[in-house]
BALUMMI-189762 format. One record per atom (N, C-alpha, C): x, y, z; atom name; chain; residue number from 1. Coordinates in steps of 0.2 Angstrom, whole numbers, plus 2048, in hexadecimal, padded with zeros to 3 digits. Layout:
<zalos>
ZALO east north  up atom mol seq
ZALO    X     Y   Z   CA   A NUM
...
</zalos>
This chain:
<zalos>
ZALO east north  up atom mol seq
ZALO  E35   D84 F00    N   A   1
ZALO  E32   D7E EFD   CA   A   1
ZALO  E34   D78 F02    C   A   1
ZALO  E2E   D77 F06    N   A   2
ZALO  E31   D70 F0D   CA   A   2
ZALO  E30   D68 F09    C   A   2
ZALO  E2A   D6C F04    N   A   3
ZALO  E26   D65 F01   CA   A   3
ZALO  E2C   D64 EFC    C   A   3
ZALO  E2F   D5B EFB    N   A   4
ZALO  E31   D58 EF8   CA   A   4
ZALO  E30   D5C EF0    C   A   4
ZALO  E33   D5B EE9    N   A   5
ZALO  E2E   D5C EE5   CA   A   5
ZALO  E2B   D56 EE2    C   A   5
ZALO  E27   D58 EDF    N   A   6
ZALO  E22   D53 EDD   CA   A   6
ZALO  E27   D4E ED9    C   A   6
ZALO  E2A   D4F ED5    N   A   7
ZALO  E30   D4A ED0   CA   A   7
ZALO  E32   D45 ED4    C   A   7
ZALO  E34   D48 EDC    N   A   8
ZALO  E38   D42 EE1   CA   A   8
ZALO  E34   D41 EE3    C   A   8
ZALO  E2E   D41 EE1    N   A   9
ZALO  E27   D3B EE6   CA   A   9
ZALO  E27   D35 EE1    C   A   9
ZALO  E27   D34 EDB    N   A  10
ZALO  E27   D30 ED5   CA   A  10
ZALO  E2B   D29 EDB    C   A  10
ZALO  E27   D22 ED8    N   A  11
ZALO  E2A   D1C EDB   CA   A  11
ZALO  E2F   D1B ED5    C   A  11
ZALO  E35   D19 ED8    N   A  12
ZALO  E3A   D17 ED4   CA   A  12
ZALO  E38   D14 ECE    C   A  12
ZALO  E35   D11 ECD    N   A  13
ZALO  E30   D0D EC6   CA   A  13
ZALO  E30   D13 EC0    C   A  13
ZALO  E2E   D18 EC3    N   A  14
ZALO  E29   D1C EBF   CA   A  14
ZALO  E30   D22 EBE    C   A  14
ZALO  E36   D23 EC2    N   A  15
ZALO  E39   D28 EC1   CA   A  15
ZALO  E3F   D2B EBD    C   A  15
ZALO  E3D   D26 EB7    N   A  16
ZALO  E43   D28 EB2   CA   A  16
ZALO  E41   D2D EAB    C   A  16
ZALO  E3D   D2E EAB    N   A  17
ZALO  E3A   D35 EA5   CA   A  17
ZALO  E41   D37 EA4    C   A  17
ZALO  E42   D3B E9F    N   A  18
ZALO  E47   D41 E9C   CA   A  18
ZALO  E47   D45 E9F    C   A  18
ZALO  E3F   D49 E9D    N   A  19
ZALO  E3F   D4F EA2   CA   A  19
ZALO  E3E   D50 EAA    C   A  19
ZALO  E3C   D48 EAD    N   A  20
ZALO  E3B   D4C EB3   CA   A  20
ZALO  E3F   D46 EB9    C   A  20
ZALO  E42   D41 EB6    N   A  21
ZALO  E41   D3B EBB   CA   A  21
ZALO  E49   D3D EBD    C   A  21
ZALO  E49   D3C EC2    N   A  22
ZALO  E4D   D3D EC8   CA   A  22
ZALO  E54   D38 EC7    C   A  22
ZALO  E52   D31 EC3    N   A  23
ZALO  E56   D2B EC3   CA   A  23
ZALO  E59   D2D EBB    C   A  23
ZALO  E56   D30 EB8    N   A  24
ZALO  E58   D31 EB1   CA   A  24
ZALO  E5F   D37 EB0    C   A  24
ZALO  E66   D32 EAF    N   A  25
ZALO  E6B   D38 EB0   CA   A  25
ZALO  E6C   D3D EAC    C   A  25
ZALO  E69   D3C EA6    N   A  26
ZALO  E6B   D41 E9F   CA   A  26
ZALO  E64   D45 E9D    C   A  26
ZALO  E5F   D44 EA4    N   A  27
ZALO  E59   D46 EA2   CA   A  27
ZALO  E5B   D50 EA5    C   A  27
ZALO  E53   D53 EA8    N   A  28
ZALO  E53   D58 EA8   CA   A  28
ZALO  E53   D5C EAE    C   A  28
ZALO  E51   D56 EB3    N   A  29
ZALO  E4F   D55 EBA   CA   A  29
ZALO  E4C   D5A EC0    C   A  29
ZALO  E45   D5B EB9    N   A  30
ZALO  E3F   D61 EBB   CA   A  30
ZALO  E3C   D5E EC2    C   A  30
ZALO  E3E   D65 EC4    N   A  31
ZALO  E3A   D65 ECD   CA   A  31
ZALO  E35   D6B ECC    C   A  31
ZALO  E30   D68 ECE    N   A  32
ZALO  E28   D6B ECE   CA   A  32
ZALO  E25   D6C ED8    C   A  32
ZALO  E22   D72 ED8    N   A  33
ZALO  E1F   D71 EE0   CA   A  33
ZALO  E19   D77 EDE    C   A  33
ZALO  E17   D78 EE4    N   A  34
ZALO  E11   D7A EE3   CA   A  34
ZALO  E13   D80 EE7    C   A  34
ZALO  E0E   D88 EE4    N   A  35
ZALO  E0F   D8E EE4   CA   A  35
ZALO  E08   D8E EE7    C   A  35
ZALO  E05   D8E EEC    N   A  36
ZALO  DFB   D8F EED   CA   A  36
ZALO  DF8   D8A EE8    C   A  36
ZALO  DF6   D8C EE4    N   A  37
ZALO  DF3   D87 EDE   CA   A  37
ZALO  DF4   D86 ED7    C   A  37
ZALO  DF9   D89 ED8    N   A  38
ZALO  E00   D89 ED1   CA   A  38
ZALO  E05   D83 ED4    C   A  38
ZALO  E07   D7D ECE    N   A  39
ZALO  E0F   D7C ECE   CA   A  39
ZALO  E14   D81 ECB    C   A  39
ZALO  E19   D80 ED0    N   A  40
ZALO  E1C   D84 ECB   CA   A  40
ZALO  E25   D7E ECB    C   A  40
ZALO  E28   D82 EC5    N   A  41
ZALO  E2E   D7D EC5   CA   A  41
ZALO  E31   D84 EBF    C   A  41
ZALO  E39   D81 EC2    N   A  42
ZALO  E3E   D87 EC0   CA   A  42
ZALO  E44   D85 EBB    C   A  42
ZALO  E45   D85 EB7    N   A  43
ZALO  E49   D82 EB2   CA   A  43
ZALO  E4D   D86 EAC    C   A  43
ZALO  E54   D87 EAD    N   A  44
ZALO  E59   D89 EA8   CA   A  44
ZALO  E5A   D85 EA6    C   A  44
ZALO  E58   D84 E9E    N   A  45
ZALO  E5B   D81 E99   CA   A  45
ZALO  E64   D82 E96    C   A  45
ZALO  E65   D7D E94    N   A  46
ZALO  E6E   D7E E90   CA   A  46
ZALO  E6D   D81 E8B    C   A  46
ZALO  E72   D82 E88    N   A  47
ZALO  E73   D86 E82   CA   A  47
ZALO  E73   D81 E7E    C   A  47
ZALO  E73   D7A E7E    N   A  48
ZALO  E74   D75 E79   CA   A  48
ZALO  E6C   D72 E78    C   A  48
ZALO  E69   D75 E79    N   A  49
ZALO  E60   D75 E79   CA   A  49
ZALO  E5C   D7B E74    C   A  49
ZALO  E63   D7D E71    N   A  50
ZALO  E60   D84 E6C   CA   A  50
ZALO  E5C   D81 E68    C   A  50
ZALO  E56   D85 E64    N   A  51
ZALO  E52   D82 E60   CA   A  51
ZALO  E56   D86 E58    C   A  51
ZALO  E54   D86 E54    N   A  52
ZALO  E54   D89 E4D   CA   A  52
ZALO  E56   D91 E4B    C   A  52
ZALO  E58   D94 E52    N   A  53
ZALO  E59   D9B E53   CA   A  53
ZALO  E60   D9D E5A    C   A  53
ZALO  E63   D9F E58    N   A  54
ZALO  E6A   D9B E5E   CA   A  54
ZALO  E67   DA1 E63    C   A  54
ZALO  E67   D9E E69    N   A  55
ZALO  E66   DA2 E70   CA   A  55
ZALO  E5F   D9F E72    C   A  55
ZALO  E5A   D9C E6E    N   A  56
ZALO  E54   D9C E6D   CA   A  56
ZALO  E53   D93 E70    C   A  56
ZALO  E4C   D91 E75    N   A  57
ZALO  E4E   D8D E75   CA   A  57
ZALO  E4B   D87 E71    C   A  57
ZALO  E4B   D80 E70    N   A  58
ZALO  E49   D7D E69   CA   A  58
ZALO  E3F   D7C E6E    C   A  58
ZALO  E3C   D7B E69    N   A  59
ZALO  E33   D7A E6B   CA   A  59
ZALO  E35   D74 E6E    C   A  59
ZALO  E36   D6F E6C    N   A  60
ZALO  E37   D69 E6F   CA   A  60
ZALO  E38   D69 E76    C   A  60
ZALO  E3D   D6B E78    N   A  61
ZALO  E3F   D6C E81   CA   A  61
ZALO  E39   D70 E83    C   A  61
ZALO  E35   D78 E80    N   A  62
ZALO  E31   D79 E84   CA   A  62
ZALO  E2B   D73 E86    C   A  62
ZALO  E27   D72 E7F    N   A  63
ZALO  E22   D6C E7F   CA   A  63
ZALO  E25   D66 E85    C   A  63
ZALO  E2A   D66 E86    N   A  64
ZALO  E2C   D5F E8B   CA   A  64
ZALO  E2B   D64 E93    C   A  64
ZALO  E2E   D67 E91    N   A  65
ZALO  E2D   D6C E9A   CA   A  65
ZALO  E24   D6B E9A    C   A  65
ZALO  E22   D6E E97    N   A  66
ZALO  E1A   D6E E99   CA   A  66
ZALO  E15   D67 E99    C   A  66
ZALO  E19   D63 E98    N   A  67
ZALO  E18   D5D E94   CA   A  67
ZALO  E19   D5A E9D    C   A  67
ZALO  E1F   D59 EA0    N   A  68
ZALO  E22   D58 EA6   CA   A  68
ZALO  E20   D5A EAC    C   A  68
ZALO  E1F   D60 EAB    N   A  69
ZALO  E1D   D64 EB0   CA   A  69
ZALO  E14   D65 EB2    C   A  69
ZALO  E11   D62 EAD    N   A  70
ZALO  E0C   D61 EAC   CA   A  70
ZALO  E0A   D5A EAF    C   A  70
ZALO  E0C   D58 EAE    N   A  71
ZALO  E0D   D4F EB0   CA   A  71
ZALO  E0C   D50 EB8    C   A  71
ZALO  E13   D54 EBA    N   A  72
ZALO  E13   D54 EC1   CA   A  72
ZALO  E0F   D57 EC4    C   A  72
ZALO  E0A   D5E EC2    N   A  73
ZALO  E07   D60 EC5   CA   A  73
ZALO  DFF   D5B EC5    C   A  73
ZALO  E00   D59 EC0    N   A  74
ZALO  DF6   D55 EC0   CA   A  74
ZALO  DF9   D4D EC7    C   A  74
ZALO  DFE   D4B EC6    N   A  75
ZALO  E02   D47 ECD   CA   A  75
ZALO  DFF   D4B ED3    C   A  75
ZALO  E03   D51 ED4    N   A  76
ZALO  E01   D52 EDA   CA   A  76
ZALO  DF9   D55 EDB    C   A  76
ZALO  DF6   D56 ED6    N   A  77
ZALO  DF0   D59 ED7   CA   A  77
ZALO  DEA   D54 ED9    C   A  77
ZALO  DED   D4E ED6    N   A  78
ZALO  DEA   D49 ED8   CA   A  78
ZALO  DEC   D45 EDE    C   A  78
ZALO  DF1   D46 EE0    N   A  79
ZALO  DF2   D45 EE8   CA   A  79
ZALO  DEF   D48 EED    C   A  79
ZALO  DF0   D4F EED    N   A  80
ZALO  DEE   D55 EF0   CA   A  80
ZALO  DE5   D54 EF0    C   A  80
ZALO  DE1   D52 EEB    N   A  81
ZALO  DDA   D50 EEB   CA   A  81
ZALO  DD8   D4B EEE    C   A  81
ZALO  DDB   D45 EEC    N   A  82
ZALO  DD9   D3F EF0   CA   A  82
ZALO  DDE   D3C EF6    C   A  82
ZALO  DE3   D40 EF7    N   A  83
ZALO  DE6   D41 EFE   CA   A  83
ZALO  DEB   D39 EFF    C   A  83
ZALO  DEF   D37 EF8    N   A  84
ZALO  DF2   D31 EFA   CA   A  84
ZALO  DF8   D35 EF5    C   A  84
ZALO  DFC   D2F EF5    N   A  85
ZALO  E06   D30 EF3   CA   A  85
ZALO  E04   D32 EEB    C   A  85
ZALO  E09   D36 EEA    N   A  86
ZALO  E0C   D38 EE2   CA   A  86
ZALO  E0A   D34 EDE    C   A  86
ZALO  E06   D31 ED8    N   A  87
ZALO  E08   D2A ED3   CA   A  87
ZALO  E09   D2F ECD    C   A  87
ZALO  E0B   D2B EC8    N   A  88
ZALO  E0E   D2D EC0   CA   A  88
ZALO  E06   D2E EBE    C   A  88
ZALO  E08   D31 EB8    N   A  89
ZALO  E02   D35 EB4   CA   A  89
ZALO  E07   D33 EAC    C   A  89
ZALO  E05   D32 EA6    N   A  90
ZALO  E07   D33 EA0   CA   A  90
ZALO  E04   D3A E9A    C   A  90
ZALO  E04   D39 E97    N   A  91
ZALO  E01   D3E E91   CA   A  91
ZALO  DFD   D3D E8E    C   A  91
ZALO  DF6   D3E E8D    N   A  92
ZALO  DF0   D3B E88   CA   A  92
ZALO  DF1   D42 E84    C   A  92
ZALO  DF3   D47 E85    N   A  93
ZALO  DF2   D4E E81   CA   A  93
ZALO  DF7   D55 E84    C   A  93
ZALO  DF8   D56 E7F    N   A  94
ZALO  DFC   D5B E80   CA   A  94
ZALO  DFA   D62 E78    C   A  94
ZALO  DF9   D68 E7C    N   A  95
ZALO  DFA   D6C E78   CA   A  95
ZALO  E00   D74 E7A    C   A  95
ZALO  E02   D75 E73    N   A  96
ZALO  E06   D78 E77   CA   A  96
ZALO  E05   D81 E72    C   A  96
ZALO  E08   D85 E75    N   A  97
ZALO  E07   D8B E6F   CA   A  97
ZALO  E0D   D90 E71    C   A  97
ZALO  E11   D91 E6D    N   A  98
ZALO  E16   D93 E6F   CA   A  98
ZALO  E16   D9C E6C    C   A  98
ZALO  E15   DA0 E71    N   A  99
ZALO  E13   DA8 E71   CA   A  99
ZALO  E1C   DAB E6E    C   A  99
ZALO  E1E   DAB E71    N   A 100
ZALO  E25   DAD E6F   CA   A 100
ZALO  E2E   DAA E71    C   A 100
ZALO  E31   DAB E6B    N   A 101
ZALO  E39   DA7 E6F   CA   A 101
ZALO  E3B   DA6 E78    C   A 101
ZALO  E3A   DA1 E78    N   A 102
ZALO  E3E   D9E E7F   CA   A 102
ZALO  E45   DA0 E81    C   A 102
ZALO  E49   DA5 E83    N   A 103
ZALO  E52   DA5 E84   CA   A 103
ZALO  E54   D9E E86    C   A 103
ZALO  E59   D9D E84    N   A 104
ZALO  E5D   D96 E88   CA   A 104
ZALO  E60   D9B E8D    C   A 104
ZALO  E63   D97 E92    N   A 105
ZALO  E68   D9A E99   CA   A 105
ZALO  E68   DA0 E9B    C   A 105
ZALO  E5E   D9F E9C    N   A 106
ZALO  E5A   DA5 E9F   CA   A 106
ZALO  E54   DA0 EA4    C   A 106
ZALO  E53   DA1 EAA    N   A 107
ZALO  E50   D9D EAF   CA   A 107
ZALO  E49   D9D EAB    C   A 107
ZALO  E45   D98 EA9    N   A 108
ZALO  E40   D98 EA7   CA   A 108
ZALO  E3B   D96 EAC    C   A 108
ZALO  E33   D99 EAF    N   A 109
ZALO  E30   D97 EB3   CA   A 109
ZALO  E28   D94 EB0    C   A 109
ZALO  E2A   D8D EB3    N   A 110
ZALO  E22   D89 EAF   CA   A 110
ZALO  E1C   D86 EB5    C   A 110
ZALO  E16   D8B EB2    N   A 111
ZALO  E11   D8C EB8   CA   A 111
ZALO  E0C   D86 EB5    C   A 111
ZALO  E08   D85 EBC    N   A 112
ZALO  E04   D7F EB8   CA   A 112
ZALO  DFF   D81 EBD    C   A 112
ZALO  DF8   D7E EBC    N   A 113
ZALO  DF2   D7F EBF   CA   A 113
ZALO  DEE   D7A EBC    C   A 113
ZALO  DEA   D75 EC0    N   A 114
ZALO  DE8   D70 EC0   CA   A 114
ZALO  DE2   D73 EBE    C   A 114
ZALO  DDE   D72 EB7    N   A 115
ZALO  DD5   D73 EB8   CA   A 115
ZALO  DD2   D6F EB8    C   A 115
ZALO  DD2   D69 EB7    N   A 116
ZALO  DCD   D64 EB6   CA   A 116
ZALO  DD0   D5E EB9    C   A 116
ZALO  DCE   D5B EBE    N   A 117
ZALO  DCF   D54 EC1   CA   A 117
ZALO  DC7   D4F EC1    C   A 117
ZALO  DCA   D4A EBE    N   A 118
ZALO  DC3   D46 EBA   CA   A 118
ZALO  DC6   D3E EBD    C   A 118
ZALO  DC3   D3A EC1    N   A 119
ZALO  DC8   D35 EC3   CA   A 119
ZALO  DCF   D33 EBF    C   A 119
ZALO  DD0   D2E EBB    N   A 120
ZALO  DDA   D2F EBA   CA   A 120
ZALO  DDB   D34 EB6    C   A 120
ZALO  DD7   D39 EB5    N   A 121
ZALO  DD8   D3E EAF   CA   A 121
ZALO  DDB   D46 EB3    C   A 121
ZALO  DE0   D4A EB2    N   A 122
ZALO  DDF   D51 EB4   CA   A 122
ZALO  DE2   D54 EAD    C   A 122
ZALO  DE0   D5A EAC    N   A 123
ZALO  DE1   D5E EA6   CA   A 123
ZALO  DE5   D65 EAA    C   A 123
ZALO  DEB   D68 EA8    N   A 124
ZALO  DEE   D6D EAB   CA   A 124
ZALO  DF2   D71 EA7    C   A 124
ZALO  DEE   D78 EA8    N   A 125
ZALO  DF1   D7D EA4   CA   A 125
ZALO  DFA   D80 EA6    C   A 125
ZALO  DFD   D81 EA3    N   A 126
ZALO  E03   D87 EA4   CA   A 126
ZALO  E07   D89 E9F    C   A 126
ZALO  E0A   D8D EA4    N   A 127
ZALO  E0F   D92 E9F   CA   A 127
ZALO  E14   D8F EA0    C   A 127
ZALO  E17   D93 E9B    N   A 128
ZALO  E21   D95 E9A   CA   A 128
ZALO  E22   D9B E9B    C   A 128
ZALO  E27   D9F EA1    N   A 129
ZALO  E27   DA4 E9E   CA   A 129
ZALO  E2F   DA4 EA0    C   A 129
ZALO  E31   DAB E9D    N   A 130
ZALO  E39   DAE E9D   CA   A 130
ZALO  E39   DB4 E9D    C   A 130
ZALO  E40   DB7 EA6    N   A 131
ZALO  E3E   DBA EA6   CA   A 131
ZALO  E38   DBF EA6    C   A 131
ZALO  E34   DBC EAB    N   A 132
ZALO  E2B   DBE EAB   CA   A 132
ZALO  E28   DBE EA5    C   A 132
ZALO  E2A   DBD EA0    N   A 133
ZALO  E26   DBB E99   CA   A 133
ZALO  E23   DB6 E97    C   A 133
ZALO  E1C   DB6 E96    N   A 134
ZALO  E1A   DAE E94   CA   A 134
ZALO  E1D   DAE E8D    C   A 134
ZALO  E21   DA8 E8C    N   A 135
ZALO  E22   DA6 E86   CA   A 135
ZALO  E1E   D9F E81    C   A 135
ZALO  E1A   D9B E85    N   A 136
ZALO  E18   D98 E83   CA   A 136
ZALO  E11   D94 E88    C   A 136
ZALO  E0F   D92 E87    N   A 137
ZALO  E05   D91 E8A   CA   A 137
ZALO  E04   D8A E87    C   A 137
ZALO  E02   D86 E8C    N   A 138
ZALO  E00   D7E E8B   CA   A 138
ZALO  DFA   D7C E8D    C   A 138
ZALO  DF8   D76 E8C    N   A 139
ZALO  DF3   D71 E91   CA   A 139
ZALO  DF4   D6B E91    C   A 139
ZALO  DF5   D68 E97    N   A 140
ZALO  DF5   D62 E95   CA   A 140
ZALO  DF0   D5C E97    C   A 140
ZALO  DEE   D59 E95    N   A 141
ZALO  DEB   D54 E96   CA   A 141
ZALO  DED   D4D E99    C   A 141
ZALO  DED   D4B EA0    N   A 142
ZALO  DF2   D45 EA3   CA   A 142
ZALO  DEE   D40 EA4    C   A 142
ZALO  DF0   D38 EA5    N   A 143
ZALO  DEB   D33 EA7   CA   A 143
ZALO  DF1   D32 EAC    C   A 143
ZALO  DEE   D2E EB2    N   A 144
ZALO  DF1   D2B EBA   CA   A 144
ZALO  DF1   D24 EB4    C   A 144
ZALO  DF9   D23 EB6    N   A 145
ZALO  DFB   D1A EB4   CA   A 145
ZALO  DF7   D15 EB8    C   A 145
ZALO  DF3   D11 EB6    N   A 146
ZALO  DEF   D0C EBB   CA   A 146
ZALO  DF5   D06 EBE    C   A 146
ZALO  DF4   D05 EC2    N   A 147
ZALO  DF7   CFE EC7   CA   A 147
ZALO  DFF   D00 EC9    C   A 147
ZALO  DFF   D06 ECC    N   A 148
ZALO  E05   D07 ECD   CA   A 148
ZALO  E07   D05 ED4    C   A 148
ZALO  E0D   D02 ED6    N   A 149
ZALO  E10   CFF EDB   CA   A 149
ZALO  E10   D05 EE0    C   A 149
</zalos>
């Protein structure tokens, strides 16, 4: 991985998210890079992220991974497109469908694939998976913030 991840392209302005901002200390500080036409990003969750089931992780942390990681990927896809710097993306839509329990303090891997780039609009499918298992299947819907420094 030579390319920076996309989370340390974010302008100071834009880099304090939970899940993904670099400047945020109690956040989660997801690095996302690109696989061929896959992002990918790699994240163990803590034991203090259990959902309702002990070992298991809470739905809320997965929806933000995919939520985050989806953000970064429609960033770089739109960089990579029109050939200029990383800008922030927010969430107009997110859907998420959770196929099976998540482990906590098991490397989780979250894929993303860009399918639709519409001027400030990109929509990108991925996974959750553990230990080679999909556990969870999202979409997200991003918009490019306008007027960004």
């Amino acid at each position: 991985m030579n390319e920076p991840a996309f989370q340390d392209q974010y302008p100071d302005d834009y880099a304090h998210c939970f899940g993904c901002g670099r400047l945020n200390a109690a956040g989660h500080h997801l690095k996302s890079y690109w696989e061929g036409e896959e992002s990918v990003c790699r994240y163990t969750p803590d034991p203090k992220y259990t959902g309702g089931y002990p070992g298991f992780l809470y739905g809320g942390i997965i929806a933000s991974l995919i939520d985050c990681h989806g953000a970064g990927t429609a960033s770089a896809a739109k960089a990579r497109e029109d050939g200029k710097p990383l800008s922030r993306f927010v969430t107009a839509s997110i859907k998420v469908d959770y196929l099976a329990p998540t482990p906590i303090n098991t490397e989780l891997v979250i894929r993303g694939k860009p399918v639709e780039i519409k001027g400030r609009k990109v929509i990108v499918d991925l996974t959750v998976a553990a230990a080679g298992k999909i556990t969870a299947t999202g979409t997200v819907v991003m918009v490019q913030i306008k007027d960004q420094k």
